[in-house]
C-alpha positions as CSV (number, residue, x, y, z in Angstrom):
1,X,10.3,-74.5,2.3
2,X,8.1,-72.5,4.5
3,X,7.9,-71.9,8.1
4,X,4.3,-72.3,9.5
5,X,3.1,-69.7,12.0
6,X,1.9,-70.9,15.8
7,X,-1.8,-72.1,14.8
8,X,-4.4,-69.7,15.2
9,X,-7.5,-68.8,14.1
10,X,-7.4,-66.7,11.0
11,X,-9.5,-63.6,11.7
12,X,-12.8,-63.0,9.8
13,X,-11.9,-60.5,7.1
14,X,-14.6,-58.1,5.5
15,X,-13.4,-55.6,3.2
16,X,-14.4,-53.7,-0.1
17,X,-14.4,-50.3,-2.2
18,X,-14.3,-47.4,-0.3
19,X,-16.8,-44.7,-1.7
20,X,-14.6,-42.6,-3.8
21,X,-11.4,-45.0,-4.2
22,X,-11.0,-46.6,-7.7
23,X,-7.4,-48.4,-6.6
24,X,-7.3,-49.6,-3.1
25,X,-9.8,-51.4,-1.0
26,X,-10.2,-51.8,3.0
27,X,-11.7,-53.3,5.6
28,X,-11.6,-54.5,9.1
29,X,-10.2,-57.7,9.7
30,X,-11.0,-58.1,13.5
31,X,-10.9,-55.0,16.1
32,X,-7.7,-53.7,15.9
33,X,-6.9,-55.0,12.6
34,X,-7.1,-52.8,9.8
35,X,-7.0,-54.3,5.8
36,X,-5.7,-52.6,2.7
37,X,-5.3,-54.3,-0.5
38,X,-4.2,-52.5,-3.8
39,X,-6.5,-53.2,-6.8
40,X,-4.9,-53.0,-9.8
41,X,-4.3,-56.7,-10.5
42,X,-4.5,-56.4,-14.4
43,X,-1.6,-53.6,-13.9
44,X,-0.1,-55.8,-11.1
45,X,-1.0,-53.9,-8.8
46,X,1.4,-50.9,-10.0
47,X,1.8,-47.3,-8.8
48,X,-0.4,-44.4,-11.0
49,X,-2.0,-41.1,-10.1
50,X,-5.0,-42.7,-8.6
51,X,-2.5,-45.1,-6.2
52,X,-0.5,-42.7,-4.7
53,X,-3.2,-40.2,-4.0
54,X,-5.6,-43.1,-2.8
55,X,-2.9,-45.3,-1.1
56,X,-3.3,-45.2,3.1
57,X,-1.7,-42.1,4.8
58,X,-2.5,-52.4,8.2
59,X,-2.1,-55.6,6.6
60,X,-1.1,-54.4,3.1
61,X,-1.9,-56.9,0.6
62,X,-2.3,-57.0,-3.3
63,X,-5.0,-58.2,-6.0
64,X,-4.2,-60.9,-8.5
65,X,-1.3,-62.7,-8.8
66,X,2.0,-60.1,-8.2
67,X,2.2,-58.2,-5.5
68,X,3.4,-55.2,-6.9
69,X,5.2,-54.1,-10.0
70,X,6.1,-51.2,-9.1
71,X,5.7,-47.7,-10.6
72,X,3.4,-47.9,-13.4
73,X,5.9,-46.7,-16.5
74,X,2.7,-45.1,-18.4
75,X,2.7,-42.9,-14.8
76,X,6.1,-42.0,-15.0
77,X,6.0,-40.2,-18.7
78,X,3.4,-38.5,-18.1
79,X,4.8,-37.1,-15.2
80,X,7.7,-36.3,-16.9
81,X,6.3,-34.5,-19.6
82,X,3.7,-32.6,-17.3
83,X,6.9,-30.8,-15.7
84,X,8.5,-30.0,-19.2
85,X,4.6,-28.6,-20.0
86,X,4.5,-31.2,-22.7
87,X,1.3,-32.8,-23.7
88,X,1.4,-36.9,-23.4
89,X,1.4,-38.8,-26.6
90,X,-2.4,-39.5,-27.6
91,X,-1.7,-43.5,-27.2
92,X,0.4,-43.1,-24.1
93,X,-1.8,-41.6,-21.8
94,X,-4.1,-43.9,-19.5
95,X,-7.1,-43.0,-17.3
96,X,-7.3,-39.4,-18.2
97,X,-3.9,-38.7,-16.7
98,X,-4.0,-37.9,-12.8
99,X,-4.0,-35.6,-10.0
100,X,0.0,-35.4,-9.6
101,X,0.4,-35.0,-13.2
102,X,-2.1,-32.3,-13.2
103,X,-1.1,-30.4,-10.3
104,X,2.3,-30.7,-12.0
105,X,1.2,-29.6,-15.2
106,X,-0.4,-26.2,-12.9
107,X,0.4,-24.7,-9.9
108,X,3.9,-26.6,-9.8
109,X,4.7,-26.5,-13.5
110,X,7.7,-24.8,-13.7
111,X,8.3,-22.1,-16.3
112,X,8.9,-23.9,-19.7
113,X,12.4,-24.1,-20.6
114,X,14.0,-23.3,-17.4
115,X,16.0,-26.4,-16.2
116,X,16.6,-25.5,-12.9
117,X,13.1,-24.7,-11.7
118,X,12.0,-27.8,-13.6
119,X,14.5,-30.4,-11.5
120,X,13.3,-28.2,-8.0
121,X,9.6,-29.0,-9.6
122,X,10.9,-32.8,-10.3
123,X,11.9,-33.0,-6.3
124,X,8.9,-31.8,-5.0
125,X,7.6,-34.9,-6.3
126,X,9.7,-36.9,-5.4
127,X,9.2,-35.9,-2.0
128,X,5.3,-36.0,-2.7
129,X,5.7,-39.6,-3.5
130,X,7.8,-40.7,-0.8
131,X,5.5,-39.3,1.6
132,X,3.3,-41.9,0.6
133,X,5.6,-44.6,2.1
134,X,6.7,-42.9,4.6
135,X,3.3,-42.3,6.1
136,X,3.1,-46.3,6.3
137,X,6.2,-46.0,8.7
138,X,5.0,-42.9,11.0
139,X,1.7,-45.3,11.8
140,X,1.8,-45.7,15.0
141,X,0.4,-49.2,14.9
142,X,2.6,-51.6,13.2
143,X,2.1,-52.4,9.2
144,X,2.3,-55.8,7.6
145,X,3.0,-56.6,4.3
146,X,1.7,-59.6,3.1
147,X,3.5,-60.7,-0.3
148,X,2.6,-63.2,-3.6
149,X,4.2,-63.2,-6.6
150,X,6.3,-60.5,-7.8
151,X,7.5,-57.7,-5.8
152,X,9.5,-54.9,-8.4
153,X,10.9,-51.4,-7.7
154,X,8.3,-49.6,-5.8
155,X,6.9,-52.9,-3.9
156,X,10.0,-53.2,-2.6
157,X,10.1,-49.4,-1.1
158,X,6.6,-50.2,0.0
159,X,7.4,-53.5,1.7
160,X,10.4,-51.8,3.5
161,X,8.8,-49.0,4.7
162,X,6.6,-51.4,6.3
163,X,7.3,-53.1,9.8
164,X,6.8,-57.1,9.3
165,X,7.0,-58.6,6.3
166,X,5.4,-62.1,5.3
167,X,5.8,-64.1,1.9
168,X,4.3,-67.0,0.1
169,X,6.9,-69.6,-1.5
170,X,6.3,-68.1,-4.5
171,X,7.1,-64.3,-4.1
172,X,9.9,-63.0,-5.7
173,X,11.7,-59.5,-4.8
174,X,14.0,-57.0,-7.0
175,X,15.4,-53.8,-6.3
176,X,14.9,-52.9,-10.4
177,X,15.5,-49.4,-10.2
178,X,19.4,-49.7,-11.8
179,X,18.5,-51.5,-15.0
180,X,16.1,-48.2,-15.5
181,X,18.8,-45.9,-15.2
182,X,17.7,-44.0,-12.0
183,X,18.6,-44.9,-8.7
184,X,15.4,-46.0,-6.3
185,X,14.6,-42.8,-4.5
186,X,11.6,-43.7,-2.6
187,X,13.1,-45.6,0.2
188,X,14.6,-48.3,-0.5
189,X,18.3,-47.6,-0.2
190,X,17.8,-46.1,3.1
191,X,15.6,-48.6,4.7
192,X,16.3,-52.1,3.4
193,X,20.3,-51.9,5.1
194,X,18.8,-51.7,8.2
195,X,16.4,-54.9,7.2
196,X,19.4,-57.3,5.7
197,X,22.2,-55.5,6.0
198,X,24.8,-53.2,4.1
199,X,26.2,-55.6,2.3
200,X,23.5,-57.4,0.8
201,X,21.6,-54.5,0.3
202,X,24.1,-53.4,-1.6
203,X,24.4,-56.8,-3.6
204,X,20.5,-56.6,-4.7
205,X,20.4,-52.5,-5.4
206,X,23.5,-52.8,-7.8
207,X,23.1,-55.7,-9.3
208,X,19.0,-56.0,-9.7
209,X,18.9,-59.2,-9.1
210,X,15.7,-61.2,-8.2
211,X,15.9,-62.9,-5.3
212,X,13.3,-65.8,-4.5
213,X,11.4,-66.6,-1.4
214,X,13.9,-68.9,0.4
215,X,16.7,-66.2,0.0
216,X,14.5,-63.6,0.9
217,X,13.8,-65.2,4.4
218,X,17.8,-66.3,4.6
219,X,18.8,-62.9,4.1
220,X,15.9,-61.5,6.9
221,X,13.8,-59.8,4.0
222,X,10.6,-61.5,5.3
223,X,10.1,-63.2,8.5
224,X,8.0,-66.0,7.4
225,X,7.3,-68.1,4.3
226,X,3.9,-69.5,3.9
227,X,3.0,-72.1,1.7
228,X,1.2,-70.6,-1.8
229,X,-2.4,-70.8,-2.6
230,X,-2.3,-74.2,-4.9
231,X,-2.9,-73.9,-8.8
232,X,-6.6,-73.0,-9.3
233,X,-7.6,-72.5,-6.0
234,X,-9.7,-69.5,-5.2
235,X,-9.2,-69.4,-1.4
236,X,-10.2,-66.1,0.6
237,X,-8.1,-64.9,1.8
238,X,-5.3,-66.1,0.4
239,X,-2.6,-68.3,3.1
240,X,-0.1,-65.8,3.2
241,X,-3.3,-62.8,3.8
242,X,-4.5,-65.6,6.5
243,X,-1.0,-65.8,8.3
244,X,-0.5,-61.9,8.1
245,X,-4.2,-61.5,9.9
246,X,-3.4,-64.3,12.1
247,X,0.0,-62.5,13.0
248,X,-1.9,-58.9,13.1
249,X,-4.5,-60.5,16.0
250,X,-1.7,-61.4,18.2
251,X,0.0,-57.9,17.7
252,X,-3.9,-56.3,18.4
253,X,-4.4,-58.5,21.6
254,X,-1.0,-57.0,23.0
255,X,-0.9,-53.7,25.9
256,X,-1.5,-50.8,23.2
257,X,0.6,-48.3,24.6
258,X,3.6,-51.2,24.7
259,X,3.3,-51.9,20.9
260,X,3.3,-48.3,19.8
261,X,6.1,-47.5,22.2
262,X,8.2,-50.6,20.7
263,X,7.8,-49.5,16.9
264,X,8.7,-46.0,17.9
265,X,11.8,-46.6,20.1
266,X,12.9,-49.0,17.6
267,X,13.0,-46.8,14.3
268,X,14.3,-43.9,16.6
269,X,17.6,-46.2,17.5
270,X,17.5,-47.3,13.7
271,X,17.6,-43.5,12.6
272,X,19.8,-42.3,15.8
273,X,22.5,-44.8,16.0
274,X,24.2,-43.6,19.0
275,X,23.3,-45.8,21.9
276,X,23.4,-42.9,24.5
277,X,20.9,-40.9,21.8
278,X,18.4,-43.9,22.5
279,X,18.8,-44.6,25.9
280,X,18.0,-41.1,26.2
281,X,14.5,-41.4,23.9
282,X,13.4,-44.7,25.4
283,X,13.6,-43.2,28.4
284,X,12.0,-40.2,27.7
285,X,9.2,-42.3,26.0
286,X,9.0,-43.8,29.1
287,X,8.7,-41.3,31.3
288,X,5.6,-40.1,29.4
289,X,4.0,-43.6,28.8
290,X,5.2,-46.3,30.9
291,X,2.4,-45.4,33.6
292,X,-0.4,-47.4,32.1
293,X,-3.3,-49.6,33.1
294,X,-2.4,-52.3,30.9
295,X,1.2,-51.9,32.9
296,X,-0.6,-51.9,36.6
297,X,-2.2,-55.5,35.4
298,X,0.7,-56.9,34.0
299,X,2.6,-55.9,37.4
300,X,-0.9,-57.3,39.3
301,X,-1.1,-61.0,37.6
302,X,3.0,-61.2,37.7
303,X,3.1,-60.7,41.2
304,X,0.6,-63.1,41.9
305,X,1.9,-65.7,43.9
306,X,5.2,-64.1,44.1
307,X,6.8,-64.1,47.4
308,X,6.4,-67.7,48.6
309,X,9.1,-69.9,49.6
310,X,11.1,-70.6,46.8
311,X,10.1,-68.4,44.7
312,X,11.8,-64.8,45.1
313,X,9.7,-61.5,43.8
314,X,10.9,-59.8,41.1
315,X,12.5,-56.6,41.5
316,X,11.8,-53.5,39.4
């Protein structure tokens, strides 16, 4: 089943490599509307080197038919054996290895055989990775993730650490890290609670189970399901890329100033849970921003006609 979005004109979207990027590509969709799609459809679209150092720092969509798999496994051993100062096996190696494995294997290679400095060195990336994501959230603008096919492990920290998520009816979503014997580390566990709750959060982190599209919206993963691209077709952009530009217009023909200030009051209560704590931010958010032009014409066209008999003025 999918829920249709309010009809709209899908935005004209013009995108393509960006001089130097071999992973992503960009473009504007209409003003106000940035595009980034990840380009590794023959990997499904999963996380190396070249991704995480290319990947945006805001419709997010992905090449080919998954979403995202993930973290690209090749990736991951090398990057393990760059911190132990190991060479990668001849066959296992892809794309010349990578500027995190190489800075690893340098500056931040930790002294061989000392496991200690070799777990601080594992950390630091690890933080270097999650930066990534968390860059997505600290935009001030809000990001959409727009989802086909498969969405593993790392799509899901990427989809959470994004603001509004849209599906087509045939996305999947699976929080894989446990059957891999590590637990997810780049977000997930601390962002998806707030996005279904605890307890189901729990439910898909323990047990890795995939969850489908109709679920997914059930359980407040996504907020809409849009009807997949039909067998064959080569449609651009694709209905669930349409519906996310569609939704991103809307969000870009809203007071500036009001959308930022939303996002950011609304992660600061996520991450300060005490109601006085964010009464206390919106207020000083407020204080600072609330005195806008978009805010004197809002006041100027609701008060409009206000006054008349009948019809009492509002009262700030």
């Amino acid at each position: 089943m999918s829920s249709a979005l309010p009809v709209a004109q899908t935005p004209a979207l013009s995108y393509g490599p960006l001089p130097g990027y071999t992973s992503i590509v960009a473009g504007i969709a209409t003003p106000g509307v940035a595009y980034v799609e990840l380009a590794r459809p023959l990997r499904h679209n999963a996380f190396h080197e070249q991704l995480w150092d290319e990947f945006p720092r805001i419709v997010v969509a992905g090449q080919g038919r998954n979403f995202c798999a993930g973290i690209d496994v090749a990736y991951l051993r090398r990057n393990f054996l760059a911190l132990e100062q190991r060479p990668p096996p001849a066959s296992g190696a892809g794309g010349g290895g990578g500027a995190l494995a190489a800075g690893a294997a340098s500056a931040e290679a930790p002294p061989a055989g000392c496991p200690g400095m070799q777990r601080a060195a594992m950390r630091r990336s690890i933080l270097a990775l999650q930066e990534a994501f968390s860059e997505i959230e600290r935009c001030r603008s809000p990001v959409i993730a727009a989802v086909q096919g498969r969405c593993i492990g790392g799509g899901v920290d990427l989809v959470t650490a994004c603001d509004l998520r849209l599906c087509s009816e045939d996305a999947s979503f699976c929080v894989k890290e446990v059957d891999l014997a590590i637990a997810a580390d780049l977000g997930t566990l601390q962002r998806l609670p707030h996005i279904v709750g605890h307890g189901a959060a729990m439910d898909l982190a323990l047990t890795a189970r995939t969850v489908d599209a109709v679920e997914a919206k059930r359980m407040g993963l996504v907020s809409h399901v849009v009807a997949a691209a039909p067998d064959g077709a080569a449609l651009q952009p694709r209905p669930v890329v349409a519906a996310a530009l569609q939704l991103a217009a809307r969000l870009a023909s809203k007071p500036l100033l009001a959308v930022q200030g939303t996002k950011r009051v609304l992660l600061h209560a996520r991450d300060q849970p005490r109601v006085a704590d964010g009464l206390d931010y919106v207020a000083t958010w407020n204080s600072a921003q609330l005195l806008s032009s978009d805010l004197m014409a809002a006041l100027a066209g609701a008060g409009a006609g206000a006054g008349s008999a009948g019809t009492p003025r509002a009262r700030l």
